[in-house]
C-alpha positions in Angstrom: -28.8 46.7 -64.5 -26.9 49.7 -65.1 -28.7 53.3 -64.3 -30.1 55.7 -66.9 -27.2 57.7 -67.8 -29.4 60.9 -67.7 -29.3 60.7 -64.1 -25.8 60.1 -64.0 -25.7 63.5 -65.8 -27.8 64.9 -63.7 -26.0 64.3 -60.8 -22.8 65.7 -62.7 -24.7 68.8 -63.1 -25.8 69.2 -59.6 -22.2 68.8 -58.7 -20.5 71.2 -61.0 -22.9 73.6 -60.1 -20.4 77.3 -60.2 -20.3 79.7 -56.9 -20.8 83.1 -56.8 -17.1 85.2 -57.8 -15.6 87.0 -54.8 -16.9 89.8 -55.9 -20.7 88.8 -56.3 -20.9 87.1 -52.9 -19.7 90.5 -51.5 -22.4 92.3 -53.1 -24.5 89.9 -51.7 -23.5 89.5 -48.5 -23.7 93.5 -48.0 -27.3 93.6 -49.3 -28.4 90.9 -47.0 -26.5 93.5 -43.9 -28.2 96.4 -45.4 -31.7 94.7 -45.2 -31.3 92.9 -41.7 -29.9 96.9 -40.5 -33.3 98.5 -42.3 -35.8 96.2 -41.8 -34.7 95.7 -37.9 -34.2 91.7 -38.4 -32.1 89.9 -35.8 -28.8 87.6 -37.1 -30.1 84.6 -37.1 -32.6 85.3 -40.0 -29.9 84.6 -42.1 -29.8 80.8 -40.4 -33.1 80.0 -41.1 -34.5 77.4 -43.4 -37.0 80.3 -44.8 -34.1 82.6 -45.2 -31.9 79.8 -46.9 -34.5 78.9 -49.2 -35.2 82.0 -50.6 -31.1 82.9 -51.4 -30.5 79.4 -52.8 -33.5 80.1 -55.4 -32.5 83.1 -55.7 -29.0 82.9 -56.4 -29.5 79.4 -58.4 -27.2 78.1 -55.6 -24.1 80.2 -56.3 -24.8 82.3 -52.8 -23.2 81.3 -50.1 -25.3 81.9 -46.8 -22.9 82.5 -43.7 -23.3 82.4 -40.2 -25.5 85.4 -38.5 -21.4 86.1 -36.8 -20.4 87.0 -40.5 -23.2 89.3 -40.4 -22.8 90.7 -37.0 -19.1 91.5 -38.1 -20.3 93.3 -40.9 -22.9 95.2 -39.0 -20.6 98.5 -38.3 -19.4 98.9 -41.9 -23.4 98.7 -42.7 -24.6 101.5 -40.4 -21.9 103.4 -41.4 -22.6 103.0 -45.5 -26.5 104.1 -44.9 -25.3 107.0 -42.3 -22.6 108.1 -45.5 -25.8 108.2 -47.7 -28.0 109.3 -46.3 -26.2 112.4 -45.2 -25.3 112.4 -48.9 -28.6 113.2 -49.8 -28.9 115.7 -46.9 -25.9 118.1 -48.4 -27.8 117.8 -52.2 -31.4 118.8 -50.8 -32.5 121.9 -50.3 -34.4 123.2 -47.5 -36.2 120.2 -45.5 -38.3 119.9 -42.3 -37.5 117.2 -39.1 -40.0 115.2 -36.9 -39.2 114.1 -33.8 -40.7 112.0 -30.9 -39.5 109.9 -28.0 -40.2 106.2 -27.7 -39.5 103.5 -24.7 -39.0 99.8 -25.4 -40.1 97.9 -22.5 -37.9 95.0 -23.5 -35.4 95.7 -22.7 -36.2 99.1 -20.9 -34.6 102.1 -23.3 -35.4 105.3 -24.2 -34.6 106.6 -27.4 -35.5 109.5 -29.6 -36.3 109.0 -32.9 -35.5 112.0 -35.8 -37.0 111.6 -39.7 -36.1 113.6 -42.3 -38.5 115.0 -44.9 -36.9 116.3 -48.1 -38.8 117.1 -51.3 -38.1 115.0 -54.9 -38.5 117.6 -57.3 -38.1 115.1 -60.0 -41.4 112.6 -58.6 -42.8 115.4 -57.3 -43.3 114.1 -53.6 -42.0 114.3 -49.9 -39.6 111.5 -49.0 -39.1 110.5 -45.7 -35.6 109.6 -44.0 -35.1 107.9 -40.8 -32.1 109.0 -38.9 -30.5 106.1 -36.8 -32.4 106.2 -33.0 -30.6 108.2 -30.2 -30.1 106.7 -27.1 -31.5 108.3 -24.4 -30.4 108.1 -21.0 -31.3 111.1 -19.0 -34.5 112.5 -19.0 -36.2 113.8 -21.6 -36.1 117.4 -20.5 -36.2 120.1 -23.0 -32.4 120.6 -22.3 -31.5 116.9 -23.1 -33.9 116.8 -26.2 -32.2 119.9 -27.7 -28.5 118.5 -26.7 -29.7 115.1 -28.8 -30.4 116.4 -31.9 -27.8 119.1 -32.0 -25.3 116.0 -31.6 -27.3 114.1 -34.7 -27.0 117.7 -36.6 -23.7 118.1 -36.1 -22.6 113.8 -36.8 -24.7 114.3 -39.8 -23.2 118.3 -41.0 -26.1 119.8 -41.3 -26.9 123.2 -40.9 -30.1 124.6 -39.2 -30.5 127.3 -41.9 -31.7 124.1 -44.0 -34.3 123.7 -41.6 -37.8 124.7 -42.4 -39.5 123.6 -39.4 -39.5 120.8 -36.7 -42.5 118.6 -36.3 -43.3 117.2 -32.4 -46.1 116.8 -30.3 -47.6 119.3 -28.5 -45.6 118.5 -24.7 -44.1 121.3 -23.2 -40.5 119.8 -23.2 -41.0 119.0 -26.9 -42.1 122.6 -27.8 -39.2 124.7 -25.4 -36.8 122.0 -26.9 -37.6 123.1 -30.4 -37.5 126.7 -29.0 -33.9 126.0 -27.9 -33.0 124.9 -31.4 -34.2 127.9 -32.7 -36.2 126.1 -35.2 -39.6 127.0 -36.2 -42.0 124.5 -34.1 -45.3 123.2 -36.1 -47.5 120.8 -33.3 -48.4 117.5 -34.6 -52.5 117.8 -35.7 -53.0 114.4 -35.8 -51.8 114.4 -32.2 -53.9 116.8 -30.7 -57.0 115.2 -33.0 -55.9 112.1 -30.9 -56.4 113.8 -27.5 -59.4 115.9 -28.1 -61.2 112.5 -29.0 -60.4 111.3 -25.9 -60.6 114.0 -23.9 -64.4 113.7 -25.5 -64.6 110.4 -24.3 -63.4 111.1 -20.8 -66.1 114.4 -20.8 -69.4 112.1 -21.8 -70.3 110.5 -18.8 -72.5 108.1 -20.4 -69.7 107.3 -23.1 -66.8 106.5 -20.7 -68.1 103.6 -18.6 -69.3 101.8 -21.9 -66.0 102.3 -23.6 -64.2 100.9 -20.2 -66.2 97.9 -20.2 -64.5 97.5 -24.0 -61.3 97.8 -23.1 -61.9 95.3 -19.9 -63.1 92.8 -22.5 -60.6 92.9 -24.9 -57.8 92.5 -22.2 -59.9 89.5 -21.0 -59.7 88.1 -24.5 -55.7 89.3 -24.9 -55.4 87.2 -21.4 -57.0 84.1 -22.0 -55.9 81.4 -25.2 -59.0 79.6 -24.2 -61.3 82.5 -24.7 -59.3 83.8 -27.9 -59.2 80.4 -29.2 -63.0 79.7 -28.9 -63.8 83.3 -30.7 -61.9 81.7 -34.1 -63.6 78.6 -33.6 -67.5 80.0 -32.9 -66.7 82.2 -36.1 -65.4 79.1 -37.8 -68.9 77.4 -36.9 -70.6 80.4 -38.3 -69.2 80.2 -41.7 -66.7 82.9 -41.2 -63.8 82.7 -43.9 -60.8 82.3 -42.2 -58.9 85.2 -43.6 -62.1 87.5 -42.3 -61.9 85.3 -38.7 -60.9 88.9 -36.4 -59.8 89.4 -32.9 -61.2 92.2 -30.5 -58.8 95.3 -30.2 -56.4 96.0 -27.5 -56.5 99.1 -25.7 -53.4 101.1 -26.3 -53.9 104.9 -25.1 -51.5 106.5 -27.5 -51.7 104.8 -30.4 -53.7 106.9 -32.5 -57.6 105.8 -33.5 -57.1 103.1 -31.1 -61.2 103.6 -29.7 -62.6 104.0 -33.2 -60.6 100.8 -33.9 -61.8 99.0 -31.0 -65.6 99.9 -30.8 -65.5 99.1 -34.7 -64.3 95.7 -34.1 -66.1 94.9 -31.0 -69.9 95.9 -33.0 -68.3 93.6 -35.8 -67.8 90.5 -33.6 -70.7 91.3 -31.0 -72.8 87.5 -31.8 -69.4 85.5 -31.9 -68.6 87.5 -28.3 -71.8 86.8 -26.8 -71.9 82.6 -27.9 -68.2 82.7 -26.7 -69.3 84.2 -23.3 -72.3 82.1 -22.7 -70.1 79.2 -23.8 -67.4 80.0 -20.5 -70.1 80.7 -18.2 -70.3 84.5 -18.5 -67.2 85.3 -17.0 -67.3 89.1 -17.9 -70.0 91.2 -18.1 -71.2 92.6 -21.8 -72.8 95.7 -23.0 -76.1 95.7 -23.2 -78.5 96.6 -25.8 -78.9 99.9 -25.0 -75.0 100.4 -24.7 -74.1 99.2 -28.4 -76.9 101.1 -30.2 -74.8 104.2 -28.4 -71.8 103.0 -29.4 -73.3 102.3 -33.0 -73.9 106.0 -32.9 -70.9 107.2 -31.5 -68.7 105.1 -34.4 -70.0 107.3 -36.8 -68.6 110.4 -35.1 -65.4 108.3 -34.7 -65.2 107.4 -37.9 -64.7 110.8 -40.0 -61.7 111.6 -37.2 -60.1 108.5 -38.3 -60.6 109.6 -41.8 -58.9 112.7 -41.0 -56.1 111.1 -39.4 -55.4 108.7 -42.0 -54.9 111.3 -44.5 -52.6 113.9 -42.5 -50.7 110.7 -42.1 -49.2 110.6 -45.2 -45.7 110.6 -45.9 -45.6 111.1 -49.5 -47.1 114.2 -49.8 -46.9 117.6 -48.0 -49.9 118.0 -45.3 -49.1 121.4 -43.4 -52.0 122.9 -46.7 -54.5 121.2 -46.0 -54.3 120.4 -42.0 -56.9 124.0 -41.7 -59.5 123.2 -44.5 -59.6 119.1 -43.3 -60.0 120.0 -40.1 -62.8 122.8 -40.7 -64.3 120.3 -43.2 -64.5 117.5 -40.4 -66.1 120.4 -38.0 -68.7 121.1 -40.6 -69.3 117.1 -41.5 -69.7 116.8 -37.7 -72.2 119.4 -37.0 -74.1 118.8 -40.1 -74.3 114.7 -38.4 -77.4 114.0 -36.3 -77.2 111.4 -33.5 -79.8 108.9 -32.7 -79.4 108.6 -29.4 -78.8 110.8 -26.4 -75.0 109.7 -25.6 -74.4 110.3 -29.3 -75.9 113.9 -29.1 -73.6 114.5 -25.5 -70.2 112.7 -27.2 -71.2 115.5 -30.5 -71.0 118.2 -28.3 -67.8 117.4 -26.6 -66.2 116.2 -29.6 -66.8 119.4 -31.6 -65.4 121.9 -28.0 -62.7 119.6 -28.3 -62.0 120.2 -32.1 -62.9 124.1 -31.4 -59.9 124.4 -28.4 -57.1 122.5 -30.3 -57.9 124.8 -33.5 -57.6 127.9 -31.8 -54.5 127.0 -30.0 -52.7 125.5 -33.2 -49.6 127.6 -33.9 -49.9 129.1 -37.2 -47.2 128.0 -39.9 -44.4 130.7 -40.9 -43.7 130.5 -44.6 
């Protein structure tokens, strides 16, 4: 019996199917280098089934996917399209302000500092934010070095330091001579020094500290063990926990900002699920009691409004430097309006709000 000839047409179809033009699979082919260079992907995404998928449903077929050595090839044409435009919109801003902070990758081990530009869209009527390409830093990051590194990225980049309003770092000494050295106005990140007066609070209440080391003990316990982390989904899963609510405990990162509020939150969140998992293994770590989560109960909701605060000097969209002095004096006045329930609340209060006090009165008023 002879086939259906719709298949046989089908099949035709399927065949005859067109390719992109030269031209089109150019375009394409640069796109897909602009997003693997913005989005920080590695080569091989474009040889993945995922990746493959997605283009050929795109594209109806026509695109071609290469090989990631295509891509690699094209990589320095790439970085040098994005570094043409965005110095492009550099020369047509007006005045603008920089940020700058170092960062370490432990894999592999480099040092880089990292420069963003803020400019301001008159015709959206917000800030946007542009990421200059990382620097490579191999010597120290002395104030010396700092200033030498982004003098170089000024001067790759032609720009002139009459267009710029004011440099944004932390407050480390290197960082603030550095910006000295650039004879740029220096404004101290707020939502730095927020960062350290909380736990510089945390390290001053002596009842506070060993409670909040015991977290951090446990969550690296969890973070260590697959068996322990495994059985935390599962007891929630018992308990009727959805699996898109199902949560792990926090890990303990020291500079990552909110990183304690974050942590205590979670932990008094999955506090049952710990215990069941605990009692489960044996007890192989000790808990906190119930005397040490109604303090850290209490002490959450002096973490939480600093969060707030953070969140919301955190924007990128919008300029902050306004309203850094009436947020800040607001959060002073939500705090010591607040009362705590227990004693380690009331001490953690009273070294919070020094804390807030010191960091105010050393801020380094902005020059307009």
């Amino acid at each position: 019996m002879m086939a259906p000839k719709k298949c046989a047409g089908r099949q035709s179809r399927k065949k005859s199917r067109r390719k992109f033009s030269v031209k089109h699979q150019a375009a394409a082919e640069r796109a897909v280098s602009y997003m693997i260079h913005t989005d920080n992907l590695t080569f091989n995404t474009v040889e993945k089934k995922g990746f493959k998928r997605l283009a050929q449903t795109l594209s109806q077929g026509q695109f071609e996917c290469k090989s990631r050595r295509t891509f690699g090839r094209l990589r320095e044409k790439t970085v040098q399209d994005v570094k043409r435009a965005f110095a492009e919109k550099l020369r047509n801003s007006g005045h603008f302000s920089l940020t700058t902070d170092a960062c370490t990758l432990t894999k592999p081990k480099k040092s880089y500092l990292v420069v963003t530009g803020h400019i301001l869209d008159e015709k959206n009527a917000c800030l946007v934010g542009m990421e200059f390409p990382p620097i490579l830093a191999n010597k120290s990051h002395t104030s010396e070095s700092i200033c030498q590194l982004v003098n170089m990225l000024l001067e790759e980049f032609k720009i002139r330091k009459e267009k710029i309003s004011a440099i944004t770092t932390d407050s480390a000494a290197n960082m603030i001579l550095a910006a000295s050295l650039l004879k740029l106005d220096h404004v101290p990140c707020l939502n730095h020094k927020l960062h350290l007066a909380v736990m510089k609070s945390i390290e001053d209440c002596d009842s506070l500290k060993p409670t909040v080391q015991l977290l951090k003990s446990l969550s690296a316990f969890f973070n260590r063990s697959p068996a322990a982390s495994n059985m935390l989904i599962e007891v929630q899963k018992e308990n009727g926990v959805e699996e898109r609510s199902q949560l792990l405990l926090v890990i303990s990162c020291e500079t990552r900002w909110n990183n304690i509020c974050d942590m205590v939150e979670r932990y008094l969140i999955l506090n049952q699920h710990v215990t069941e998992v605990m009692e489960r293994l044996g007890n192989p770590h000790e808990l906190p009691d119930e005397e040490k989560l109604v303090d850290l109960d209490d002490c959450f909701t002096f973490l939480k409004p600093c969060k707030e605060v953070t969140v919301l000097l955190s924007g990128s969209s919008y300029p902050t430097s306004s309203i850094t002095i009436p947020t800040c004096r607001n959060l002073q006045h939500a705090l010591t309006t607040m009362i705590p329930s227990t004693l380690t609340g009331g001490q953690f209060k009273q070294h919070l709000l020094r804390n807030l006090n010191l960091i105010l009165k050393k801020s380094t008023p902005i020059k307009y």
